[in-house]
Backbone as CSV, one residue per row, in Angstrom:
resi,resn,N_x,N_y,N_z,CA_x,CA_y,CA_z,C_x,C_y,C_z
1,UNK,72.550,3.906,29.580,71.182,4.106,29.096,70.597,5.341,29.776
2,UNK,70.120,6.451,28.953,69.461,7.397,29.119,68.044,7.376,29.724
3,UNK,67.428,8.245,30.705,66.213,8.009,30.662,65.629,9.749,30.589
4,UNK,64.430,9.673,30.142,63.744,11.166,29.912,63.540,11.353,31.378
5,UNK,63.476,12.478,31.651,63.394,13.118,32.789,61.732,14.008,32.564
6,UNK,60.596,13.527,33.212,59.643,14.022,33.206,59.238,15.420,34.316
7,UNK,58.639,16.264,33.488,58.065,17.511,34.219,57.012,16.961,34.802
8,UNK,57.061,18.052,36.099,56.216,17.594,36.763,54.478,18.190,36.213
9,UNK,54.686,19.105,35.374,53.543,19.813,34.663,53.115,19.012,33.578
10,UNK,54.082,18.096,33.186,53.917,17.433,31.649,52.565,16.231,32.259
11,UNK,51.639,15.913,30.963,51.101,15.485,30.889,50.747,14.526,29.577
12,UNK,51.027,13.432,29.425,50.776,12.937,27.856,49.192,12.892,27.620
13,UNK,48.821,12.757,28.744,47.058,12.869,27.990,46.271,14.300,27.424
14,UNK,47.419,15.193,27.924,46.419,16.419,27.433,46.636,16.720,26.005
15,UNK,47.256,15.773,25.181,47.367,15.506,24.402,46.505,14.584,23.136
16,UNK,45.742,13.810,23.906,45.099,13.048,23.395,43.528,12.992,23.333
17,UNK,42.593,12.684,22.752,41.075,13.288,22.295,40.488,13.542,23.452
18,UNK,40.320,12.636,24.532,39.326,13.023,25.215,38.967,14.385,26.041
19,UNK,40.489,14.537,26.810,40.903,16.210,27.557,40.148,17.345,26.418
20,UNK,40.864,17.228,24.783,40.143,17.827,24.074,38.424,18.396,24.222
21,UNK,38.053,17.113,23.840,36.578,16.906,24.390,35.782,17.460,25.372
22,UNK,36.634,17.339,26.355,36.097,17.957,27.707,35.919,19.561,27.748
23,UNK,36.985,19.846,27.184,36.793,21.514,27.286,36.177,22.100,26.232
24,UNK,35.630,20.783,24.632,34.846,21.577,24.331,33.209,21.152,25.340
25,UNK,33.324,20.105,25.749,32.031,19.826,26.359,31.869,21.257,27.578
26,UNK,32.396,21.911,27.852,32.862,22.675,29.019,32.404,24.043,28.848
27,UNK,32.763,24.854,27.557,32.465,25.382,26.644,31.206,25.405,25.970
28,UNK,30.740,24.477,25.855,29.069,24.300,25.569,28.105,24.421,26.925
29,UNK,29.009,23.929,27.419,27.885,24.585,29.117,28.258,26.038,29.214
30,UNK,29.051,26.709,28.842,28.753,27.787,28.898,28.088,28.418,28.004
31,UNK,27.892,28.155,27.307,27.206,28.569,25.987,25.547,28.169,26.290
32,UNK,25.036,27.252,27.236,24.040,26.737,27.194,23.710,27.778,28.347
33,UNK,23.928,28.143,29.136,23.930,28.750,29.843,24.086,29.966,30.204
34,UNK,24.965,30.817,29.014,24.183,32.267,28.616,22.984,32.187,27.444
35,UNK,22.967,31.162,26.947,21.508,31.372,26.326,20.188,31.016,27.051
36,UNK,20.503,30.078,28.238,19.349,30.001,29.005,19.228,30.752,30.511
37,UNK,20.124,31.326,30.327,20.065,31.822,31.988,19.966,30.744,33.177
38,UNK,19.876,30.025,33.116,20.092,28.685,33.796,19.826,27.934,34.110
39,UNK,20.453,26.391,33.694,19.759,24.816,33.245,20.118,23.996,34.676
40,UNK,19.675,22.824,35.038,20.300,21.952,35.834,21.421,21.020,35.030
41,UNK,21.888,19.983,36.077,22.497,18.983,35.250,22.049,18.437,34.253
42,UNK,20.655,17.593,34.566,19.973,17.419,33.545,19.667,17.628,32.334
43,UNK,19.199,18.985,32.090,18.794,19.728,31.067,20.515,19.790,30.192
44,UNK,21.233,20.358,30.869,23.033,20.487,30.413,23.385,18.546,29.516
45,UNK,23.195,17.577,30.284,23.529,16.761,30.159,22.662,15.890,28.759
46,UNK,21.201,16.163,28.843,20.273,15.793,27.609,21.410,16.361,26.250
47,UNK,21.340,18.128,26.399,21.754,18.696,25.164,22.844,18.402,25.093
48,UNK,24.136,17.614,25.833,25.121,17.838,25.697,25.035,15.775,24.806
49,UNK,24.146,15.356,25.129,24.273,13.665,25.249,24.979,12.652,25.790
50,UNK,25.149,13.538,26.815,26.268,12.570,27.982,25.711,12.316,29.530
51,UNK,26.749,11.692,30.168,25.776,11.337,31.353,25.323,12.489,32.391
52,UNK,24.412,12.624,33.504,24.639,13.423,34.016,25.675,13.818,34.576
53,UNK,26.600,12.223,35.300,27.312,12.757,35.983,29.169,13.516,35.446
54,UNK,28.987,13.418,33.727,29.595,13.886,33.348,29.510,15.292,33.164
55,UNK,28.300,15.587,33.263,28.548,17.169,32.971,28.529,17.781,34.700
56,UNK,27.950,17.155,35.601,28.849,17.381,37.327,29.961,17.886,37.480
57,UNK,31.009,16.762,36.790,32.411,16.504,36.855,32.617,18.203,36.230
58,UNK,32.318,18.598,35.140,32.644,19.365,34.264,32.334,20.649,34.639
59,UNK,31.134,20.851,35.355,30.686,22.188,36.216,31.348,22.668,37.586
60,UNK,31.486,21.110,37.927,32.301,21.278,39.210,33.578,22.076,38.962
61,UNK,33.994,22.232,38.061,35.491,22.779,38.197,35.269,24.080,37.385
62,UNK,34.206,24.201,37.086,34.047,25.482,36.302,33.697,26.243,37.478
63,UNK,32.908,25.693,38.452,32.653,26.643,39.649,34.075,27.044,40.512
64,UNK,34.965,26.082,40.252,36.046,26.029,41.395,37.085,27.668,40.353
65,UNK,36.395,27.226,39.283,36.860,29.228,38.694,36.068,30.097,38.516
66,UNK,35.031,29.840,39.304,34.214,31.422,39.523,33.449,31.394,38.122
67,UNK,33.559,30.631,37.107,32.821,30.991,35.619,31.443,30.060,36.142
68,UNK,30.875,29.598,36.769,29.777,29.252,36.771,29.622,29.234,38.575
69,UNK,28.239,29.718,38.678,27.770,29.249,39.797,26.767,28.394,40.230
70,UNK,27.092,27.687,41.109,26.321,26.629,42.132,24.904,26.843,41.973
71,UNK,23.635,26.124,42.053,22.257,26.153,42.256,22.417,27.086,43.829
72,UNK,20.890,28.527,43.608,21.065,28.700,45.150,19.485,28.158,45.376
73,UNK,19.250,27.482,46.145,17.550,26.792,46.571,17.243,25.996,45.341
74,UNK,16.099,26.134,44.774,15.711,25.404,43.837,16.306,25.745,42.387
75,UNK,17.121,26.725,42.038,17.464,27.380,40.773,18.302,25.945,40.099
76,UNK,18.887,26.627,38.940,19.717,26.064,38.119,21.227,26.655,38.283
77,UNK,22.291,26.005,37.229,23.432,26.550,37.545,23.416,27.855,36.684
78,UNK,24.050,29.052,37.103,24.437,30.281,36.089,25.382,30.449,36.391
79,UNK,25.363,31.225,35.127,27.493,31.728,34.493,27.593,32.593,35.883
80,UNK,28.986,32.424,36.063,29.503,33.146,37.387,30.439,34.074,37.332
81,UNK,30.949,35.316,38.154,31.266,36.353,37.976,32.778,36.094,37.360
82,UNK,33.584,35.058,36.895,34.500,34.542,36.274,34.559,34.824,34.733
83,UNK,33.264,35.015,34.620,32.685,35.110,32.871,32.785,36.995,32.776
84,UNK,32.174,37.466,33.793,32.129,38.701,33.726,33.824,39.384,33.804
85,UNK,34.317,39.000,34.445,35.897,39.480,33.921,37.003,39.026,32.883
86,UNK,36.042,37.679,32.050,36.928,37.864,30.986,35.884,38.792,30.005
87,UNK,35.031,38.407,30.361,33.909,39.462,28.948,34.681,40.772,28.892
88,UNK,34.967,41.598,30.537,35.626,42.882,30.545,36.865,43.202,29.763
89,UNK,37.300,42.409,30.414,38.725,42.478,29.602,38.773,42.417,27.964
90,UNK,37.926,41.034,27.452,37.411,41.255,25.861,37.095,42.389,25.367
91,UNK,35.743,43.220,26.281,35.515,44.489,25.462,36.111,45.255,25.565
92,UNK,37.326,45.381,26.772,37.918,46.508,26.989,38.719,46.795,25.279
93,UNK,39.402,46.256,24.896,40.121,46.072,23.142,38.836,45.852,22.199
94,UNK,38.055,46.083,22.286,37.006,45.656,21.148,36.519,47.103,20.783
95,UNK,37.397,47.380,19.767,37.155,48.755,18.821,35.525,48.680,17.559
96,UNK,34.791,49.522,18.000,33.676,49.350,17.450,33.774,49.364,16.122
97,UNK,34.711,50.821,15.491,34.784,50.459,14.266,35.375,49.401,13.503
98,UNK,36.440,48.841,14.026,37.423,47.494,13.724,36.103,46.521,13.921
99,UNK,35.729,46.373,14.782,34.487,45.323,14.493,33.623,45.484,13.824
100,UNK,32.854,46.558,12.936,32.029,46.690,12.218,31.863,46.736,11.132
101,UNK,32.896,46.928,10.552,34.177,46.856,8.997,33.488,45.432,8.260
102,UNK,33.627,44.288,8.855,33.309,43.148,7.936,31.750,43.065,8.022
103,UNK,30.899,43.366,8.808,29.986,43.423,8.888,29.105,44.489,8.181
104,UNK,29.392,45.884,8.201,29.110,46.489,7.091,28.969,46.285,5.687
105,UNK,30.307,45.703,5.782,30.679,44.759,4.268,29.682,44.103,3.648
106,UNK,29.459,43.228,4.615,28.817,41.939,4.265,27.065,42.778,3.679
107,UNK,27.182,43.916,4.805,25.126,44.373,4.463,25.002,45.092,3.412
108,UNK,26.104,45.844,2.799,25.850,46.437,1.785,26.267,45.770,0.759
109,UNK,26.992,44.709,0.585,26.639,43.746,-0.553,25.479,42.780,-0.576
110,UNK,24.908,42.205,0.252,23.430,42.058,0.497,22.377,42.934,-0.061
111,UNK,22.520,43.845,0.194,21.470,45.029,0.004,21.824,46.026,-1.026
112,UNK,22.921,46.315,-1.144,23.828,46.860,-2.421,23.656,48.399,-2.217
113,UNK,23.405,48.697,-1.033,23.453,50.375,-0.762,24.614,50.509,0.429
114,UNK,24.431,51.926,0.521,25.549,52.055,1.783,25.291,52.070,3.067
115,UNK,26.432,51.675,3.872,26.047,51.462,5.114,26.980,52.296,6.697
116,UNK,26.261,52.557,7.178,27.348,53.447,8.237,27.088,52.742,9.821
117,UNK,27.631,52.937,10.533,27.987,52.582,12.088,28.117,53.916,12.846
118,UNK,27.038,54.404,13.371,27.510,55.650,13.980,27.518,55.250,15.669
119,UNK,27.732,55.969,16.367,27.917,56.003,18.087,27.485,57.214,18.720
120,UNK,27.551,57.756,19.192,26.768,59.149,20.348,28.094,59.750,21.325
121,UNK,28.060,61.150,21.025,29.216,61.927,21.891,28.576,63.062,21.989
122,UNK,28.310,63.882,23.182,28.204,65.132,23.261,26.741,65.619,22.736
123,UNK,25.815,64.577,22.507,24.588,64.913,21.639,24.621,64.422,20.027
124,UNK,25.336,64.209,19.312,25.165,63.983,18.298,25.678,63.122,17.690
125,UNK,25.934,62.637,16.564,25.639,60.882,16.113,27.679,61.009,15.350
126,UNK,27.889,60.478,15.533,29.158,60.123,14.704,29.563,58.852,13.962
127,UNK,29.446,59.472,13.155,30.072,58.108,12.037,31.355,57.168,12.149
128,UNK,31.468,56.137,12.268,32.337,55.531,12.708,32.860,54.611,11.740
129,UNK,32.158,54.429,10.468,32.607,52.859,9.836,31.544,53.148,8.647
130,UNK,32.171,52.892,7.437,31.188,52.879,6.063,31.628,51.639,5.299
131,UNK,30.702,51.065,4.862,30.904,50.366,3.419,29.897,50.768,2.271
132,UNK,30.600,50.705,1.013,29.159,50.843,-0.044,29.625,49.355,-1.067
133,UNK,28.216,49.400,-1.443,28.194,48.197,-2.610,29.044,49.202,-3.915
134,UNK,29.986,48.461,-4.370,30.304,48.442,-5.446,29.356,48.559,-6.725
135,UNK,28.230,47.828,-6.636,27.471,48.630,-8.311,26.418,49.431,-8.152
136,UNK,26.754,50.584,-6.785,26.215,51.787,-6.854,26.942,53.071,-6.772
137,UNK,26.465,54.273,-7.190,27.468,55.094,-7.368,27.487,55.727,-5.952
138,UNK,28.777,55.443,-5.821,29.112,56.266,-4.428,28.789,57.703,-3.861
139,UNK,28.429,57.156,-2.620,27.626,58.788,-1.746,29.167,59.206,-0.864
140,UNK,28.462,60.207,0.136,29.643,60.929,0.291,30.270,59.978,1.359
141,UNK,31.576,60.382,1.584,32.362,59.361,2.948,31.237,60.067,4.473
142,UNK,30.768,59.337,4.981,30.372,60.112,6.305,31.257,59.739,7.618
143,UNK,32.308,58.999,7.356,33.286,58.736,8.172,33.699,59.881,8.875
144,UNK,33.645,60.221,10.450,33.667,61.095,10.953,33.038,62.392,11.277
145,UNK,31.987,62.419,10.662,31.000,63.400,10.489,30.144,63.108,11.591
146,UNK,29.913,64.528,11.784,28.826,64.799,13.086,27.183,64.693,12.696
147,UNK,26.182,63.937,12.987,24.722,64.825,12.430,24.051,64.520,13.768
148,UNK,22.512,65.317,13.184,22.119,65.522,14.496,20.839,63.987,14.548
149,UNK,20.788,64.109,16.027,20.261,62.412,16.662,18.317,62.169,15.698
150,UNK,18.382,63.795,15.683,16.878,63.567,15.378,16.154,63.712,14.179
151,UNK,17.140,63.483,13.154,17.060,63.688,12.106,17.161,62.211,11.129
152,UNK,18.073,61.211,11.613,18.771,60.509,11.016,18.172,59.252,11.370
153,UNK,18.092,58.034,10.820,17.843,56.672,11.361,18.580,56.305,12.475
154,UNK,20.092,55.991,12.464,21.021,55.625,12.903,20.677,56.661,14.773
155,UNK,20.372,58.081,14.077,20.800,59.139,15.498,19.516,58.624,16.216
156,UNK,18.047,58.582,15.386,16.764,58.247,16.243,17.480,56.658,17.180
157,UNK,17.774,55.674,16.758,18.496,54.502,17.147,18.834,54.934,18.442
158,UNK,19.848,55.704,18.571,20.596,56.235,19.545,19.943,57.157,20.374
159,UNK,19.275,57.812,20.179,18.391,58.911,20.692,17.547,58.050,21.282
160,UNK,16.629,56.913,21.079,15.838,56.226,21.145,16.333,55.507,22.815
161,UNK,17.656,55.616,23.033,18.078,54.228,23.920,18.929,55.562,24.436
162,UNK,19.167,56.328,25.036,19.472,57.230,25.830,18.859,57.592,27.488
163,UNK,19.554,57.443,27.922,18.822,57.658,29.332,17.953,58.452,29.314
164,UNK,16.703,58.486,30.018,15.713,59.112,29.852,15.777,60.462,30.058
165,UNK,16.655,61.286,30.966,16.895,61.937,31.559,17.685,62.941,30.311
166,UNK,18.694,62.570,30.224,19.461,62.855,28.702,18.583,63.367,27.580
167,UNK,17.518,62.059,26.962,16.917,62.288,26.019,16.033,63.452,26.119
168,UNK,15.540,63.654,27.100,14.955,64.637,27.426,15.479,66.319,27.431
169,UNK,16.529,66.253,27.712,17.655,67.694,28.038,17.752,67.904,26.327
170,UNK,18.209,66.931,25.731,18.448,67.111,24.150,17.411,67.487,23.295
171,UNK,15.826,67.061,23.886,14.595,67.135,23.204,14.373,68.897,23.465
172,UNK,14.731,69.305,24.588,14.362,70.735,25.127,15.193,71.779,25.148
173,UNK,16.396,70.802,23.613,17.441,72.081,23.679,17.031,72.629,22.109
174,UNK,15.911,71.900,21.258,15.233,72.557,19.952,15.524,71.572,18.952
175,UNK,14.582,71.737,18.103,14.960,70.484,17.059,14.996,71.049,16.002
176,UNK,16.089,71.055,15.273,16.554,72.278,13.972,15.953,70.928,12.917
177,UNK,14.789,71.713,12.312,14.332,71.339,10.581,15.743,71.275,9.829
178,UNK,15.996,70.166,9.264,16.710,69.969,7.896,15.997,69.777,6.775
179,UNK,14.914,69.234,6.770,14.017,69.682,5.442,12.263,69.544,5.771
180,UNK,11.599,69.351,5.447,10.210,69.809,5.640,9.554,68.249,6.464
181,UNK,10.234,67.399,6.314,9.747,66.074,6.892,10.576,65.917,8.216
182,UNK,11.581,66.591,8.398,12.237,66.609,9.888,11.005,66.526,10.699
183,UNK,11.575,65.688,12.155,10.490,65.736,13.445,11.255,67.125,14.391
184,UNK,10.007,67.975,14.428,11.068,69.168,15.197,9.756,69.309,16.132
185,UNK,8.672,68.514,16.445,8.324,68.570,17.549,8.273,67.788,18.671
186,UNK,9.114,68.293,19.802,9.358,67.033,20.652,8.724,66.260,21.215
187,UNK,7.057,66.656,21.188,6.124,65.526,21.736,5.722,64.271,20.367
188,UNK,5.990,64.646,19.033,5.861,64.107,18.387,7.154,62.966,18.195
189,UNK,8.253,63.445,18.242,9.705,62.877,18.371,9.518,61.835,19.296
190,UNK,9.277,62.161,20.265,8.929,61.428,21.924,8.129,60.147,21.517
191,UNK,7.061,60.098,20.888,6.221,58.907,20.338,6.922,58.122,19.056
192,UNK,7.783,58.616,18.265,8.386,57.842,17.314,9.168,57.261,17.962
193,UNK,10.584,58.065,19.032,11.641,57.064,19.779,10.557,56.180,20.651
194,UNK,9.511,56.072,21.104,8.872,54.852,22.006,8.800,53.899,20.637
195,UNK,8.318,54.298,19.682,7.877,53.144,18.667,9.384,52.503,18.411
196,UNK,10.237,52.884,18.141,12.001,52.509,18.025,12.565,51.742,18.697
197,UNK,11.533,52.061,20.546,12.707,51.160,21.151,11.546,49.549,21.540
198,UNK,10.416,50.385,21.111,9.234,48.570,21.542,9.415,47.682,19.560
199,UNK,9.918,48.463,18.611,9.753,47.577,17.462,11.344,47.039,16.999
200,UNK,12.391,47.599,17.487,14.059,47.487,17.606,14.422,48.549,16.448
201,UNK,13.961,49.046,15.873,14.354,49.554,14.685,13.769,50.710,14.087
202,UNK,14.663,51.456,13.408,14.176,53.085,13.068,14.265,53.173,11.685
203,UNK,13.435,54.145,11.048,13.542,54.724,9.749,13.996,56.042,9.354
204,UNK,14.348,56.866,8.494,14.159,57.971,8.164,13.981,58.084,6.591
205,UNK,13.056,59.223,5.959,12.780,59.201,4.840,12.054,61.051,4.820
206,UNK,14.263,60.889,4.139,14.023,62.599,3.325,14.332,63.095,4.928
207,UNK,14.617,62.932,5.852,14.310,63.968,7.467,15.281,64.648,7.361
208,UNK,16.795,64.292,6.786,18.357,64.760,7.103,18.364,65.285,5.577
209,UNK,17.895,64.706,4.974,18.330,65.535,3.496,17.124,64.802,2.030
210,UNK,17.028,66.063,1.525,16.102,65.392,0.621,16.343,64.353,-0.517
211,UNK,15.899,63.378,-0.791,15.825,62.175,-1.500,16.749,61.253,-0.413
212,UNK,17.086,61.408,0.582,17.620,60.036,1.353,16.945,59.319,2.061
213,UNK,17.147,58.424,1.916,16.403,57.665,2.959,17.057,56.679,4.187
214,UNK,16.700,55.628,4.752,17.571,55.034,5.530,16.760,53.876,6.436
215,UNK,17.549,53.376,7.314,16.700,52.197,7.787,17.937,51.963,9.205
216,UNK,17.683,51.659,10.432,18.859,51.363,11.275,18.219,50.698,12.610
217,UNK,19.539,50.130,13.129,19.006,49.241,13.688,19.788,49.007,14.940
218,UNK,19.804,49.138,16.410,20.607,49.754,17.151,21.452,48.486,18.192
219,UNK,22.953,48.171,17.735,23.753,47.544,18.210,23.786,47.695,20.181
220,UNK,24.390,46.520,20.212,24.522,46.107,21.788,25.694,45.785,22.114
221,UNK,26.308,45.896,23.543,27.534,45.297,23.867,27.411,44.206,25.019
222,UNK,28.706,44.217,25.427,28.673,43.250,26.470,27.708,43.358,27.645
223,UNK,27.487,44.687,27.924,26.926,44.596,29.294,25.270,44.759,28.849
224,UNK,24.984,44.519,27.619,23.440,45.064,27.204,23.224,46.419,26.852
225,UNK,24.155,47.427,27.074,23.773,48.912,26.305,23.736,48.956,24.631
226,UNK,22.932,50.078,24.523,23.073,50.167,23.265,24.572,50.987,23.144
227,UNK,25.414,51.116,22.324,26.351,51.900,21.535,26.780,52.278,20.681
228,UNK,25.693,51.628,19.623,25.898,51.760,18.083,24.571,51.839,18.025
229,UNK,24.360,52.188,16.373,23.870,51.877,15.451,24.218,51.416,14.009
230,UNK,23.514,50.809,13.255,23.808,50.235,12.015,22.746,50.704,11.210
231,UNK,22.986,51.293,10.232,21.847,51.845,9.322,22.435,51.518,7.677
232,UNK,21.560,51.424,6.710,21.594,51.266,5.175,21.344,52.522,5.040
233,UNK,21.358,53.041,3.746,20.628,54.177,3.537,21.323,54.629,2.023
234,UNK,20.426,55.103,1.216,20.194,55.058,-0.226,19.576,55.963,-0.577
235,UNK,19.570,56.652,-1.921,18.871,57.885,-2.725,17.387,57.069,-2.679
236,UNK,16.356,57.931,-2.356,14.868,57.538,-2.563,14.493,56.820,-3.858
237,UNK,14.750,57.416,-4.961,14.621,56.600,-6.450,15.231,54.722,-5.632
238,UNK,16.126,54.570,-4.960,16.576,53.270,-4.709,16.232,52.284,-3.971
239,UNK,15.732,53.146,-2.837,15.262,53.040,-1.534,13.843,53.815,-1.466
240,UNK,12.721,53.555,-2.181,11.774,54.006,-1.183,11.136,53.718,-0.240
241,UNK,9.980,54.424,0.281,9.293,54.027,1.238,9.051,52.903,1.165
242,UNK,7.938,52.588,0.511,7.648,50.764,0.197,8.900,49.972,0.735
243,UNK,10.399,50.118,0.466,11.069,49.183,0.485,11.550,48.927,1.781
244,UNK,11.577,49.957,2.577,12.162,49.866,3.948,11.813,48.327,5.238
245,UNK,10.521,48.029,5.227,10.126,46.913,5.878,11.079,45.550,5.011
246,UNK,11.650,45.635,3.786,12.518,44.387,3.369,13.543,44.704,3.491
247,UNK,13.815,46.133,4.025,15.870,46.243,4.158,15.593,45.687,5.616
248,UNK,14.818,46.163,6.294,14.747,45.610,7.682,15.421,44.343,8.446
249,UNK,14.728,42.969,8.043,15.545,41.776,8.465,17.053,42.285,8.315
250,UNK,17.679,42.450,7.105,19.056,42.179,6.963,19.913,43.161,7.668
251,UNK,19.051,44.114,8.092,19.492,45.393,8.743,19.691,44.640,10.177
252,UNK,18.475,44.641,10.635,18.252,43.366,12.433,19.372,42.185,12.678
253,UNK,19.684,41.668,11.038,20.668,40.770,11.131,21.872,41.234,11.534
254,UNK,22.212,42.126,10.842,23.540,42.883,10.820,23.636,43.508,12.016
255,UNK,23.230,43.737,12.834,23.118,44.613,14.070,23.126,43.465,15.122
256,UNK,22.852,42.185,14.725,22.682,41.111,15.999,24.224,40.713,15.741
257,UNK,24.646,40.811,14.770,25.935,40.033,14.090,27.410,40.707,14.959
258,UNK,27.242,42.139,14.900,27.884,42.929,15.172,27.554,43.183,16.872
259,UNK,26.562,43.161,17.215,26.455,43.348,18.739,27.270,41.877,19.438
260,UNK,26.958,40.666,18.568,27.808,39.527,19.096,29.361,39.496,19.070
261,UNK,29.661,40.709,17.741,31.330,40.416,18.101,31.766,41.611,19.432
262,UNK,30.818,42.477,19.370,31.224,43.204,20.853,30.507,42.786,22.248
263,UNK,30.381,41.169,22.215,30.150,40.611,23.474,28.891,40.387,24.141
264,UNK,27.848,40.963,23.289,26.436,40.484,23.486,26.184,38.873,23.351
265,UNK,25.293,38.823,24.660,24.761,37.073,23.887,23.164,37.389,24.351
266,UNK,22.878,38.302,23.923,21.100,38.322,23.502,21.041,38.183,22.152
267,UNK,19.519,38.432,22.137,19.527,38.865,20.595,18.946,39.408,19.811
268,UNK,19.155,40.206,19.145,18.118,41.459,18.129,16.875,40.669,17.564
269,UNK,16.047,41.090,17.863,14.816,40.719,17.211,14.866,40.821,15.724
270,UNK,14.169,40.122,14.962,14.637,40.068,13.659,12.874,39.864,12.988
């Protein structure tokens, strides 16, 4: 008669519901806990509907890996520097345009105009990622194209959330008119990016080229910077003025959507 020879790693219960359970219960404390910045047992244990001293058990070993830390004095527990090196490692592979692809998608069939993802190099805005709705007639590819920050929805976005220091060097290197509604004065520029970065969101209408318009809305990453933007943007006959405050939400949406797959857990005002 044979007998199985058991590992010493083997386990038959990690097999079975409850272990399951635990790590999603485990998982929700972390989750409760980058959205609150930090709960006690209590508070963890109400939302979770279990006992307190089950969610103890469950923190306790999350601390013993650095992903959560201990109460210091009267505080609550917060995520611990355990979280911060897998987040790193996540964004380190998290290609902006590869992440922005379905999400684009999704806003310009919503909204049925086109949509771009630009980023910031060297001063000026680069296009990174387009989708257009299918039952409009297609504008040009801006995939890879350079424009300038102060002209554009997407570049004000970016321009807007630039170190102060920066924004400034760029404001005092001249602001080239592209058509008669361009902002080419920098004290005037200076008061639109404040309005951009206290309301989350930028416009342009006609500034980069005449009859365009646009709407954008400026993406986040893991560590809270801005690095994107997300903008719509449409021939004026499609998009006018009037319409811009209703592309808005879906624009705010799309930009919270996309800042979450590159590791944000705030969230865009909407």
């Amino acid at each position: 008669m044979s007998t199985a020879t058991a590992h010493p790693w083997h386990d038959d219960s990690l097999s079975s519901g409850p272990p399951v359970k635990s790590v999603d219960r485990a998982l929700t404390v972390l989750d409760i806990l980058a959205r609150e910045g930090e709960a006690s047992l209590s508070q963890m244990a109400r939302e979770l509907g279990v006992h307190k001293s089950t969610v103890g058990r469950l923190v306790e070993t999350l601390v013993r890996h650095d992903l959560v830390d201990a109460p210091n004095g009267s505080g609550g527990y917060r995520l611990g520097v355990g979280c911060l090196r897998l987040a790193g490692a996540t964004a380190a592979r998290r290609d902006v345009s590869l992440e922005a692809q379905p999400v684009c998608d999704e806003l310009s069939a919503v909204i049925g105009e086109t949509t771009n993802v630009a980023i910031t190099r060297e001063g000026v805005a680069i296009n990174v990622c387009q989708s257009e709705a299918h039952s409009t007639v297609a504008m040009r590819n801006w995939i890879g194209q350079h424009t300038a920050l102060h002209a554009t929805a997407n570049g004000k976005v970016l321009l807007a959330h630039l170190p102060e220091e920066d924004r400034a060097a760029l404001l005092d290197t001249g602001l080239t008119p592209f058509t008669e509604h361009t902002l080419t004065c920098p004290a005037a520029l200076s008061e639109e990016l404040h309005r951009i970065r206290t309301r989350g969101w930028a416009f342009a209408v006609e500034e980069f080229e005449e009859g365009l318009n646009a709407v954008a809305a400026p993406v986040f990453d893991h560590s809270g910077n801005v690095v994107a933007g997300i903008s719509v943007a449409g021939p004026s006959y499609r998009l006018p003025p009037d319409r811009l405050p209703e592309v808005r939400a879906p624009v705010l949406r799309a930009a919270n959507a996309l800042s979450l797959r590159l590791g944000h857990v705030g969230h865009v005002r909407d």
